[in-house]
N, C-alpha and C positions, 0 to 999 in steps of 0.2 A: 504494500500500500504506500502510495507516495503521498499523502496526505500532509499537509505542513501545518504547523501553527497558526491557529484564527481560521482551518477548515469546521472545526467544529462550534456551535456558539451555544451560550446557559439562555433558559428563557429567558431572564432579564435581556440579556444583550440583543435575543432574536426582536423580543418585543420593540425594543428602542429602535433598533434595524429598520422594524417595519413598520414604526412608526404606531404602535397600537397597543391596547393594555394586554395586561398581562392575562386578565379573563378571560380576553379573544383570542391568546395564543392557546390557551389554556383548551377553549373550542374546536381549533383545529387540529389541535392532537388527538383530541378524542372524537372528533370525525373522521379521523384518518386522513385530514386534506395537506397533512402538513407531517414526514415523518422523523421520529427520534428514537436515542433508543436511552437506556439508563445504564451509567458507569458506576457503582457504586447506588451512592444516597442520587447522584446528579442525573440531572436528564439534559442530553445534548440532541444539538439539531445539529444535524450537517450542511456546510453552506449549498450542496448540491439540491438539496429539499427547498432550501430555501428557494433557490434559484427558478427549479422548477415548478413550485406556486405560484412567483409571480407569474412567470411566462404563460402558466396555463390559464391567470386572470388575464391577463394581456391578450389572450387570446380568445375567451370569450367576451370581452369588452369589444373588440374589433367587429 
């Protein structure tokens, strides 16, 4: 895996990222619209998840 530092991000950071609380992060994980997994106690997003959220809003907003 060639994954580097700042591939992965904590809710806090995803939410500020995305500009949105942390309830809303909170909803898309457990919709599944958004995915992570848990390392321990933490639960990380991958920037790739991230990525691919947006794009797939980007893409039904078009």
């Amino acid at each position: 895996m060639t994954d580097a530092p700042g591939d992965f991000l904590t809710v806090d950071e995803t939410a500020a990222l995305l500009k949105i609380s942390r309830w809303k992060l909170y909803d898309l994980l457990r919709n599944g619209e958004l995915a992570s997994f848990h390392l321990g106690r933490r639960r990380l997003i991958p920037r790739t998840a991230i990525d691919d959220l947006v794009n797939r809003l980007m893409g039904e907003a078009a």
